[in-house]
C-alpha positions as a Markdown table, in Angstrom:
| # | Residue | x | y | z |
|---|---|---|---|---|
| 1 | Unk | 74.3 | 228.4 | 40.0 |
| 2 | Unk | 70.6 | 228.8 | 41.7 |
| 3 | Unk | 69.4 | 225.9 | 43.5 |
| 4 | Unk | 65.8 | 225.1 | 44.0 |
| 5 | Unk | 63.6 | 221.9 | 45.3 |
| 6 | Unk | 60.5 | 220.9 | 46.1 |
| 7 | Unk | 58.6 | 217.7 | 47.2 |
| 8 | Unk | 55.8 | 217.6 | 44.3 |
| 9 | Unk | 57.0 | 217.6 | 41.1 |
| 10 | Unk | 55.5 | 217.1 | 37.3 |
| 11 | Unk | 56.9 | 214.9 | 35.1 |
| 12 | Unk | 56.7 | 215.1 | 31.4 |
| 13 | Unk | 54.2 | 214.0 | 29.7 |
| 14 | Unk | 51.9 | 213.2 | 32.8 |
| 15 | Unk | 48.6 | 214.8 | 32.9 |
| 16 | Unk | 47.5 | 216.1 | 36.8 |
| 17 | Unk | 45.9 | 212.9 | 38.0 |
| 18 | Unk | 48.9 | 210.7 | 37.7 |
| 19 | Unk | 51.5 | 213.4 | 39.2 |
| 20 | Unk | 54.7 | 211.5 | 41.0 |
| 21 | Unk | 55.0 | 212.7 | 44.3 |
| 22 | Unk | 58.1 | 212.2 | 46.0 |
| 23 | Unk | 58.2 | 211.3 | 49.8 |
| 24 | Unk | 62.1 | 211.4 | 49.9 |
| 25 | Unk | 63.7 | 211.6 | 53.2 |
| 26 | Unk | 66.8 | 213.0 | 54.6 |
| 27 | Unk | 69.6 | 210.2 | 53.6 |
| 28 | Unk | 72.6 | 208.6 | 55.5 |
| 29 | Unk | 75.1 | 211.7 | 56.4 |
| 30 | Unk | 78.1 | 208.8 | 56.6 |
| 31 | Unk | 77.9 | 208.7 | 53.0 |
| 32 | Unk | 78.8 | 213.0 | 53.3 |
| 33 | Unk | 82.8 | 213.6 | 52.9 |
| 34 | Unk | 84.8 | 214.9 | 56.5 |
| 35 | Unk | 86.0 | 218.2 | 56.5 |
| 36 | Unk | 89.6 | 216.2 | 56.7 |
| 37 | Unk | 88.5 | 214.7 | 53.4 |
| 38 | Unk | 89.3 | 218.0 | 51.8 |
| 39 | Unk | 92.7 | 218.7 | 53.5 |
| 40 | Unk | 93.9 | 220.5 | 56.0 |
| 41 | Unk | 92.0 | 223.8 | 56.7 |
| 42 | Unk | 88.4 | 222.9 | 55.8 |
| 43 | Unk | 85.7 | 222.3 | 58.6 |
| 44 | Unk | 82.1 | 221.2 | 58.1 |
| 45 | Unk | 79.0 | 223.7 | 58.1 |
| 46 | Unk | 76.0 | 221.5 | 58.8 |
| 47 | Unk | 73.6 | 224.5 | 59.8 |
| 48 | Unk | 71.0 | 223.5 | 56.7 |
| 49 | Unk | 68.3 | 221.3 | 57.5 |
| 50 | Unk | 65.4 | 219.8 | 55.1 |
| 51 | Unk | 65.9 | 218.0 | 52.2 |
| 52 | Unk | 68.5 | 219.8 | 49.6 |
| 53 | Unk | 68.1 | 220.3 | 46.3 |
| 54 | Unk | 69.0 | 218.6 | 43.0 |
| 55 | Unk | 72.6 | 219.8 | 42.6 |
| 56 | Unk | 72.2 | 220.4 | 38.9 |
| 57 | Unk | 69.2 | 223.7 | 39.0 |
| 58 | Unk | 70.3 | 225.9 | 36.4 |
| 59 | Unk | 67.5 | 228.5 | 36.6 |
| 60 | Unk | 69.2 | 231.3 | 35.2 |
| 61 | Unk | 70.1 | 229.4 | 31.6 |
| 62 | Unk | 67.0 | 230.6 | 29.3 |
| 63 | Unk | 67.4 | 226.9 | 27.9 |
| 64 | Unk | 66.7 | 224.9 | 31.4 |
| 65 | Unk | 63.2 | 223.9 | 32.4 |
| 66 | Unk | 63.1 | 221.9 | 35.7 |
| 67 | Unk | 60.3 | 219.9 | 34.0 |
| 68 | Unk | 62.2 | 218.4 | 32.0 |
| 69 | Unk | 64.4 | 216.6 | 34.0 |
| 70 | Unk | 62.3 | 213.9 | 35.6 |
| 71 | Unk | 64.9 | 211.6 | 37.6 |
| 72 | Unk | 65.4 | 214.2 | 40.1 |
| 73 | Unk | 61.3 | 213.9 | 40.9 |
| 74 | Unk | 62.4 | 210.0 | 41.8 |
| 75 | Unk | 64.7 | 210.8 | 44.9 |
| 76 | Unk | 64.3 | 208.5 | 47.9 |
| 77 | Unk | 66.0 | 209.7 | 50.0 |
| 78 | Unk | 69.3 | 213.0 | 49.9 |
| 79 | Unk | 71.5 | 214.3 | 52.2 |
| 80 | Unk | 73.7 | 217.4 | 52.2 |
| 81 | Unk | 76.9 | 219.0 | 53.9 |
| 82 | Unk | 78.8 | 222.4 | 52.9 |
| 83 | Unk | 82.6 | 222.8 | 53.7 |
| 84 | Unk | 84.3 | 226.1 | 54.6 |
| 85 | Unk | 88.0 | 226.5 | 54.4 |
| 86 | Unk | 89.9 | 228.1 | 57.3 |
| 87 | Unk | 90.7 | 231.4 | 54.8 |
| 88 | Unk | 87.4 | 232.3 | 54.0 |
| 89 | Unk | 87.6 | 231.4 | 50.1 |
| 90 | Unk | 85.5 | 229.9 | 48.4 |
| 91 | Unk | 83.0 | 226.7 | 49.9 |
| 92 | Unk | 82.7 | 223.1 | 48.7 |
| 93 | Unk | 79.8 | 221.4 | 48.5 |
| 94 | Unk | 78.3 | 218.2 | 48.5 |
| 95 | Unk | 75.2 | 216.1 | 48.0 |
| 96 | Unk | 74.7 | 212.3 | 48.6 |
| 97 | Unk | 71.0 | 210.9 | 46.6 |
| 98 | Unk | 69.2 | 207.7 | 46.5 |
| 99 | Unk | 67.1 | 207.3 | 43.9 |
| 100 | Unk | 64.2 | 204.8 | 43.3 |
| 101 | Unk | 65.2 | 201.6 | 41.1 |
| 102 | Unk | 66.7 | 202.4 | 37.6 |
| 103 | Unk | 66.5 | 206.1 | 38.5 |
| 104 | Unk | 70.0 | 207.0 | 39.0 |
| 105 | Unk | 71.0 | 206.2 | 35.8 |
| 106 | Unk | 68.0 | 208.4 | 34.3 |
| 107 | Unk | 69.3 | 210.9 | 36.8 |
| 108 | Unk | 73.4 | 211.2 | 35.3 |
| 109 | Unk | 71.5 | 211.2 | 31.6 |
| 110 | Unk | 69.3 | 214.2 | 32.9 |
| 111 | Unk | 72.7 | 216.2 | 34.4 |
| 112 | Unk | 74.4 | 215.3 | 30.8 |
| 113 | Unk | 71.5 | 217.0 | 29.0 |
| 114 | Unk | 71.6 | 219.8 | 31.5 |
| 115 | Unk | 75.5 | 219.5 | 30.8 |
| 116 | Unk | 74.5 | 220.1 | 27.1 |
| 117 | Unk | 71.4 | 223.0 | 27.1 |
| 118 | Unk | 73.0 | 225.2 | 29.8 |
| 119 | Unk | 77.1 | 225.2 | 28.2 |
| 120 | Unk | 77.5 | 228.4 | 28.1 |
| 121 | Unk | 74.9 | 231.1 | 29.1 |
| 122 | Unk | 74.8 | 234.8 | 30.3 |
| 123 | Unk | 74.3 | 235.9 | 33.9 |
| 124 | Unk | 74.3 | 239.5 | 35.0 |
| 125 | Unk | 76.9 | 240.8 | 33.0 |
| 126 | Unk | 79.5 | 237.5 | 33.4 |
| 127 | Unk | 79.4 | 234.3 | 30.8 |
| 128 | Unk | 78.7 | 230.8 | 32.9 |
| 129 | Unk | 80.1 | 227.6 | 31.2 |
| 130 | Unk | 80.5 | 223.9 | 31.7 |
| 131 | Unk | 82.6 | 221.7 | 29.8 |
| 132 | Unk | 83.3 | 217.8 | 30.6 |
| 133 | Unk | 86.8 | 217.2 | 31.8 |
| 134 | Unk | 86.5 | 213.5 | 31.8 |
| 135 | Unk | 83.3 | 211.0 | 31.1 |
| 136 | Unk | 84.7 | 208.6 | 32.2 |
| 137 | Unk | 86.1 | 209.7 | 35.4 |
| 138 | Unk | 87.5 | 207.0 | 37.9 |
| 139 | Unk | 87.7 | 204.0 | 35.7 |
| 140 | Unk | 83.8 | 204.6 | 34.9 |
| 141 | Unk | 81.9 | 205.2 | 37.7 |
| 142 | Unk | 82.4 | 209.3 | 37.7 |
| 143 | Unk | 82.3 | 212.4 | 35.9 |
| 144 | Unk | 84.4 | 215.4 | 36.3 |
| 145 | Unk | 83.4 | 219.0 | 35.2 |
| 146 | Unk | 84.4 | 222.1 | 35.1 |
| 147 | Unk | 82.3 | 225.2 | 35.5 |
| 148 | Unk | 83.5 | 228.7 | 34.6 |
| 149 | Unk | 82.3 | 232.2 | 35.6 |
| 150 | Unk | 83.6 | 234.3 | 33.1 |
| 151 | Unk | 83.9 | 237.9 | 34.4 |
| 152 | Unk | 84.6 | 240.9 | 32.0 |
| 153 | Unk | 86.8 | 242.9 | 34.9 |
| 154 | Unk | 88.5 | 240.0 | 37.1 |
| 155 | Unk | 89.7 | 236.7 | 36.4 |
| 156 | Unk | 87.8 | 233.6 | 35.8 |
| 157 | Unk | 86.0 | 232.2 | 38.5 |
| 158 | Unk | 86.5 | 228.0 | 38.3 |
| 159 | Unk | 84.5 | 225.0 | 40.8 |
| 160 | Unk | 85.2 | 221.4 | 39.3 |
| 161 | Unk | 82.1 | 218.7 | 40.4 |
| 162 | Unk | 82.4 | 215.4 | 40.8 |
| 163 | Unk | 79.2 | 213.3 | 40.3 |
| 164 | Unk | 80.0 | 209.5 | 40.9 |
| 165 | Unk | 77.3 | 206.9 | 41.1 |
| 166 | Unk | 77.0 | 204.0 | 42.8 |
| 167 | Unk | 74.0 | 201.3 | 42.5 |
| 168 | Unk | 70.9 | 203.8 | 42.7 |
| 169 | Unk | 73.1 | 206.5 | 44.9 |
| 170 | Unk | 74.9 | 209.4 | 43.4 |
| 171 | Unk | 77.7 | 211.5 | 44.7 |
| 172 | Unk | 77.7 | 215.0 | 43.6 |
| 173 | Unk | 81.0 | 217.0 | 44.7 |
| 174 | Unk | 81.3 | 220.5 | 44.4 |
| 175 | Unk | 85.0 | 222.0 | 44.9 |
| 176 | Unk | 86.2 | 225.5 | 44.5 |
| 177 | Unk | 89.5 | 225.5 | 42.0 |
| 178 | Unk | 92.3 | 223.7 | 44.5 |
| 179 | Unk | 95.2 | 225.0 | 42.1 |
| 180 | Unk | 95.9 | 220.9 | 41.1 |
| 181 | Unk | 94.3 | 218.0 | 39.2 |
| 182 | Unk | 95.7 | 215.8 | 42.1 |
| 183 | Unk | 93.8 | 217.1 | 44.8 |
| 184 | Unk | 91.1 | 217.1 | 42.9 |
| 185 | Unk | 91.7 | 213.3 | 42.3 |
| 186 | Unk | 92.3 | 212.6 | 46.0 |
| 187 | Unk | 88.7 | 214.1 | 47.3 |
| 188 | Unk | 87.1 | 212.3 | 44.5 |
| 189 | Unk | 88.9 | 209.1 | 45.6 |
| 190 | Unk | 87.5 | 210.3 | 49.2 |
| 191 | Unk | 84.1 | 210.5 | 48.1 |
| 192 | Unk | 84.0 | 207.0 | 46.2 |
| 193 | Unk | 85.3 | 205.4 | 49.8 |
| 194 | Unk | 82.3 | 207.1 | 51.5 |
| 195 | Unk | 79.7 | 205.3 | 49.5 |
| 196 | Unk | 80.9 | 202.2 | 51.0 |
């Protein structure tokens, strides 16, 4: 997936003069999972500063524009914290936002949309695809999902995310394939703790 952000943004519908600009600041990194969160193995790679970007930039689909999710424009404030495990697989990733009142909920309809547009698309010569394991992921509160990178010569590659929200904050998890639903589960659990 390619990420991208920026601090102004246009929102649908809104001519020049009434652009929503975004002063959102760098949130509360307590709210970030421990690299012991993930297991054994894992440690944290804060080198990144500045504000990250909305987890769910999927520039490469021909059916994504970034104007037309406008939630993400409404972030107060967003913190961010990659994980690298001890035999140089793959990295997790994950993102903490606070969004302006009745935005968070705007934001998980603008990710199911994206979810919906951007299913299945073509990427230099492999097939990208995202399918809902479970809506209703941790009695409500979450969503899990599974994204594919389908290569032609190798097998599949497979990250699950976990997006959970909580009042106007939302969690978004992203996990390389940890060979079981349960440890999948147990980070997720992890992640729910962190937002207090």
């Amino acid at each position: 997936m390619v990420l991208a952000t920026g601090c102004h943004r246009w929102e649908p519908g809104v001519g020049p003069d009434q652009r929503h600009t975004v002063n959102a600041e760098l949130g509360d990194r307590g709210m970030l999972l421990r690299a012991g969160d993930l297991g054994s193995g894992w440690r944290a790679d804060d080198g990144r500063t500045g504000l990250p970007p909305w987890p769910w930039e999927q520039d490469d689909c021909p059916n994504y524009r970034s104007s037309d999710y406008s939630a993400k424009s409404h972030r107060r404030a967003a913190v961010e914290r990659y994980y690298r495990p001890s035999d140089g697989s793959s990295q997790a990733h994950h993102v903490v936002e606070t969004y302006e009142p009745g935005w968070a909920e705007r934001n998980v309809d603008d990710v199911r949309r994206v979810l919906l547009r951007c299913a299945s698309y073509p990427v230099l010569g492999s097939q990208v695809s995202f399918d809902v394991v479970d809506s209703q992921y941790l009695e409500g509160v979450g969503m899990l999902i599974r994204g594919r990178i389908g290569h032609a010569d190798k097998p599949n590659t497979v990250t699950y995310f976990v997006m959970v929200k909580r009042g106007e904050t939302v969690s978004t998890v992203r996990l390389p394939d940890l060979g079981s639903r349960a440890a999948v589960d147990s980070i997720a659990a992890q992640a729910v703790v962190r937002l207090g």
